[in-house]
N, C-alpha and C positions, 0 to 999 in steps of 0.2 A: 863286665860287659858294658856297663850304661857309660861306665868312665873312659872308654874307647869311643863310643860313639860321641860323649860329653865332646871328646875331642876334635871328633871330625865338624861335627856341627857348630862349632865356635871357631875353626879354623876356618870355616865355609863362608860363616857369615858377619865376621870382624870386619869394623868400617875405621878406620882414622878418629871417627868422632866417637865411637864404644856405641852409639844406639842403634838402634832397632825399630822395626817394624813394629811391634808390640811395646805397648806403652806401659813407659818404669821399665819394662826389660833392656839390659848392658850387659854388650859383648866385648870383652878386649882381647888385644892381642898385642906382648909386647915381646921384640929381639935382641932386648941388652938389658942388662943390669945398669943401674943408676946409680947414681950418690942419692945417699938418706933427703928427700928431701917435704917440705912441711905442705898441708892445705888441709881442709875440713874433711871430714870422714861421713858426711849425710847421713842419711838412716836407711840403711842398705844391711840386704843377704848379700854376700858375697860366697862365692864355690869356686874353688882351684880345680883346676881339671889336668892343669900339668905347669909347672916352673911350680917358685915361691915366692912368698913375701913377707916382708919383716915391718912391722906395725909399731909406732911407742908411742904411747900418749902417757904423758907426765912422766912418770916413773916405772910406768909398766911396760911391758915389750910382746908381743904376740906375733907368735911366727906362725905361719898356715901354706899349706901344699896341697898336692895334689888328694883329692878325695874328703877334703876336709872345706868346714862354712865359717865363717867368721860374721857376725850379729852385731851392727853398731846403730844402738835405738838412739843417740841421741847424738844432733850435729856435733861433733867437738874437733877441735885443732891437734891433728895428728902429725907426724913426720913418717912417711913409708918409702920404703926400699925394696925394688924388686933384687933377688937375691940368685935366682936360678930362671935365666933366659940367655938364649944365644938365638942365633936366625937359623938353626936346624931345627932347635928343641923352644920356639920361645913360651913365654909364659901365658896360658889361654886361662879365660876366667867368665864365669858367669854371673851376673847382678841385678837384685830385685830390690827397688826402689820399697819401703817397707809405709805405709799410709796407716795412721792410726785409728782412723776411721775403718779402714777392713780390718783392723784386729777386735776391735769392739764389736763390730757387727757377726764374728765369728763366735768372740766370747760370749755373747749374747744367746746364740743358737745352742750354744753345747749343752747337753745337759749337767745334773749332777755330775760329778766324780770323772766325768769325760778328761778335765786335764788337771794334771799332775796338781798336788800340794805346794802354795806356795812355802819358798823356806823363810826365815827370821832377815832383816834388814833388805837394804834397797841394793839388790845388782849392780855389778859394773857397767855404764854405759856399753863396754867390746866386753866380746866373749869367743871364743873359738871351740870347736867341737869339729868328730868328725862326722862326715856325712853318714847318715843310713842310706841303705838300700830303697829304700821307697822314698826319700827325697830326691835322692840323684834319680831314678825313674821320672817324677814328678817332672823337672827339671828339664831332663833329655826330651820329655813330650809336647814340652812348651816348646823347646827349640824348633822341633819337628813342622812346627805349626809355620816358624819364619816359609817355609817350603810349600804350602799350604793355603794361598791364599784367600780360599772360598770357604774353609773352615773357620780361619782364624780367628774372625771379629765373634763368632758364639762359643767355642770351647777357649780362646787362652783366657777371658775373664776364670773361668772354672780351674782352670790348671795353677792359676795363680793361686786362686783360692789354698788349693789342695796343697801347694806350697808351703804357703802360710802355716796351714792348718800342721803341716808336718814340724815344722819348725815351732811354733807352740804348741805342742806335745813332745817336743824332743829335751833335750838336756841342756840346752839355753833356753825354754820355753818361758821362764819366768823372767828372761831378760827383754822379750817380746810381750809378755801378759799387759807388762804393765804398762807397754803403749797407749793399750786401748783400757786403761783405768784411768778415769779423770781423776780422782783421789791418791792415784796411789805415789808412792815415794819418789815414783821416775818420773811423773808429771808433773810433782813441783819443780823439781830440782831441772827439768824438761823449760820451764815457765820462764825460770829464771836464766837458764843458758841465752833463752829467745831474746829476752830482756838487755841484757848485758853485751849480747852481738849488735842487739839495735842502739845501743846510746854507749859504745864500747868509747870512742872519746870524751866521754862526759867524766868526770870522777862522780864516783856512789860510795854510801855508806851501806856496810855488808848488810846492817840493820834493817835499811827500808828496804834492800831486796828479798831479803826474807820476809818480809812483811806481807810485799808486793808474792811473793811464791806463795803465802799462807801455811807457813813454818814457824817456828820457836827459831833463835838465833844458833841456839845450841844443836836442834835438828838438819837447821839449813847445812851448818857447815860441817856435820859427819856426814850428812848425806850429799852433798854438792862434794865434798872428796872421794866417796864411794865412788858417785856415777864417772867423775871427771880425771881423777886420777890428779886433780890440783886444790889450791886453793881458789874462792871468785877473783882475789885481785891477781894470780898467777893466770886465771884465765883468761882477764881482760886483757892481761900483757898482750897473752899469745896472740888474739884478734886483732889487736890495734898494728902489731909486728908484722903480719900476716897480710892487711888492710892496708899496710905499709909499701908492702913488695908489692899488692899490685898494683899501687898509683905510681910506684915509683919506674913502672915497664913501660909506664906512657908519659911521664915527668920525671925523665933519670937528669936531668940539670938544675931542680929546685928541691933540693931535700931537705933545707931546712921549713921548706912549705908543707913538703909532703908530713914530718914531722909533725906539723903544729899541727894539719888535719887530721892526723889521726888520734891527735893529746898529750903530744909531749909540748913541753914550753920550754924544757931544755935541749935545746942542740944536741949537747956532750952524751945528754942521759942516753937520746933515742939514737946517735950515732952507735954508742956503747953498745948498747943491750940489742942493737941490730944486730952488731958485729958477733955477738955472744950466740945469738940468735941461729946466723944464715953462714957464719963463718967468715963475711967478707965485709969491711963498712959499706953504708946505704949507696956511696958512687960507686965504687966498684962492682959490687954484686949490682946496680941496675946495667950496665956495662954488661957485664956477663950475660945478664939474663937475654940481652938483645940479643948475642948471639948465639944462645943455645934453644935447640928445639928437645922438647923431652916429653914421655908422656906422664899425664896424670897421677898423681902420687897419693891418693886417697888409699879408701879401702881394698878395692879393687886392684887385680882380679879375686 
């Protein structure tokens, strides 16, 4: 029953831009399937209500549909495909901006034994599960709220909450704990994503970013593979690839500029590993990308 109503109320209230009236709440709605294609995955709940989507980051692939959440605590460059939409049936989705600060502040309140035992090693950044019953209720009551407007601004902080709350106690809860852990595994390896998106044109040695995360060399890089599904200099690739395409949708005539801004010094290398990248060299795919409109390729829906 909640998954019916999930649907009418995300068909009701889907806008072009996926936001909402309630803040960190995303609604989408999308009527075709896409080509595979790349952008950052934010730290986002995500809940299918109906279509699907196919997710890969690095080496890994996660598929999620209707009734099911997908949990991405830490920004990373992902490639997504919606997989099941058409303009009868299209794909509707719900999404909650995930703030580290309200998981600490909840972790903080809970008692003893209130949430699950952590297990050995640090989480995959994505994780997919499917929904309970009392999240998707959760969920469906925050929606209710877009309808609402004299309610709104004092119960959706709470509904959020209760969100939260469900989703760290559920069976990605330890993929969410450690949001709100400043020590724990996800936070370094957290430290050093932030790091390396911010000086992603610079070259680094692995060394001082562990350093700078407050890890052992040997810890950074089983656990920056864990969260990220790559190595850091496989990461910085993706960034700078990515940092690439969008300078290149406002600068598709200087690519060997676009290029050097991002940190390549060779032409050949970033022409190459574009092409390896997006499928098409840096002129063409900025060409293309002028004429195509598509929607958002992230986590979501």
């Amino acid at each position: 029953m909640s998954l019916d109503e999930l649907r009418t109320l995300l068909a009701r209230h889907a806008r072009p831009d996926w936001t909402t009236a309630i803040d960190g709440v995303l609604v989408s709605k999308v009527d075709r399937p896409d080509p595979p294609a790349p952008s950052m995955s934010g730290m986002v709940l995500a809940v299918i209500a109906q279509g699907g989507k196919r997710l890969a980051l690095g080496d890994r692939v996660y598929a999620y549909g209707p009734g099911q959440y997908l949990v991405a605590s830490v920004d990373l460059p992902v490639t997504g495909q919606f997989t099941r939409a058409d303009p009868e049936r299209p794909a509707l989705g719900f999404g909650l901006t995930l703030e580290p600060s309200a998981v600490a502040e909840l972790l903080l309140q809970a008692g003893p034994g209130d949430t699950p035992r952590a297990g050995g090693g640090v989480p995959s950044g994505i994780a997919v599960s499917e929904a309970s019953d009392a999240l998707l209720d959760a969920v469906v009551r925050l929606l209710r709220l877009l309808d609402e407007p004299r309610d709104r601004a004092v119960l959706a902080p709470l509904v959020k909450r209760e969100i939260l709350w469900r989703v760290i106690t559920g069976e990605q809860g330890a993929t969410v704990r450690q949001l709100g852990l400043a020590d724990s595994g996800l936070s370094h390896v957290s430290r050093a994503v932030r790091w390396i998106r911010e000086h992603y044109a610079e070259p680094f040695r692995v060394e001082d970013v562990a350093r700078r995360s407050g890890m052992s060399v040997s810890a950074f890089y089983r656990n920056f593979q864990a969260v990220t599904a790559m190595s850091p200099i496989q990461f910085q690739k993706q960034i700078r690839l990515q940092e690439a395409r969008l300078l290149l949708a406002t600068h598709p005539n200087d690519v060997t500029g676009v290029g050097q801004r991002v940190g390549y010094d060779n032409p050949s290398q970033f022409s190459r590993e574009y092409r390896r990248q997006f499928g098409a060299p840096p002129s063409r795919d900025a060409a293309r990308l002028r004429n195509t409109v598509r929607a958002p390729a992230g986590v979501l829906p």
